[in-house]
C-alpha positions as CSV (number, residue, x, y, z in Angstrom):
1,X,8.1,-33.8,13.7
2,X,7.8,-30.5,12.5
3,X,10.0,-27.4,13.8
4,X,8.2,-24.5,15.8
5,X,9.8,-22.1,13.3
6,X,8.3,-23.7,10.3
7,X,4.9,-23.4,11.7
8,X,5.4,-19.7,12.7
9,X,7.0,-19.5,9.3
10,X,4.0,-20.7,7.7
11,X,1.7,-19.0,10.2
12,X,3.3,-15.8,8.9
13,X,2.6,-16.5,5.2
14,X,-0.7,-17.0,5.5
15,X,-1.0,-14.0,7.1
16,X,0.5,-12.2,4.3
17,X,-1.3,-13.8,1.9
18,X,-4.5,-12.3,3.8
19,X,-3.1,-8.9,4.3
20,X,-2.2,-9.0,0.3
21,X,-5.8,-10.0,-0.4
22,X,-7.1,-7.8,1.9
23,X,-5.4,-4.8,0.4
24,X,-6.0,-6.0,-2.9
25,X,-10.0,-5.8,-2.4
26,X,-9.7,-2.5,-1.0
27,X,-7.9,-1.1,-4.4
28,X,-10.5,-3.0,-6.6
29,X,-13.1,-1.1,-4.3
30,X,-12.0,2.4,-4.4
31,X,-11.1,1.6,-8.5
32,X,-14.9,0.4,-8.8
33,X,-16.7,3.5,-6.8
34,X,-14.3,6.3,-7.9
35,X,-14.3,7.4,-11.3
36,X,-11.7,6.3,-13.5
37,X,-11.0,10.2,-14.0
38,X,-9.9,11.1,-10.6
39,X,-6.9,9.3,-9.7
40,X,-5.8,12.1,-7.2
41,X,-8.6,11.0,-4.8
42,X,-7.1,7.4,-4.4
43,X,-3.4,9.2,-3.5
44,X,-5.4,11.9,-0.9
45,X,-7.0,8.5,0.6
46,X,-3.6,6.1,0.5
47,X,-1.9,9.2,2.2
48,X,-4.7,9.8,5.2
């Protein structure tokens, strides 16, 4: 039968996976809407 930490492990990946995801959808975003010659806008909103 499977361990309670391999599930919590496993719980916890997933997670991570969906925070990566997450995060990775928000940087395609702000690339897509902001114009490739302002990259200081990005760093002003990553820093907020």
């Amino acid at each position: 039968m499977p361990s309670p930490n391999s599930s919590l492990k496993s719980r916890f990946y997933v997670i991570l996976i969906g925070i990566a995801l997450g995060l990775l959808a928000l940087a395609i975003k702000e690339m897509v809407s902001a114009p490739s010659e302002k990259p200081v806008s990005s760093i002003s909103h990553l820093q907020r």
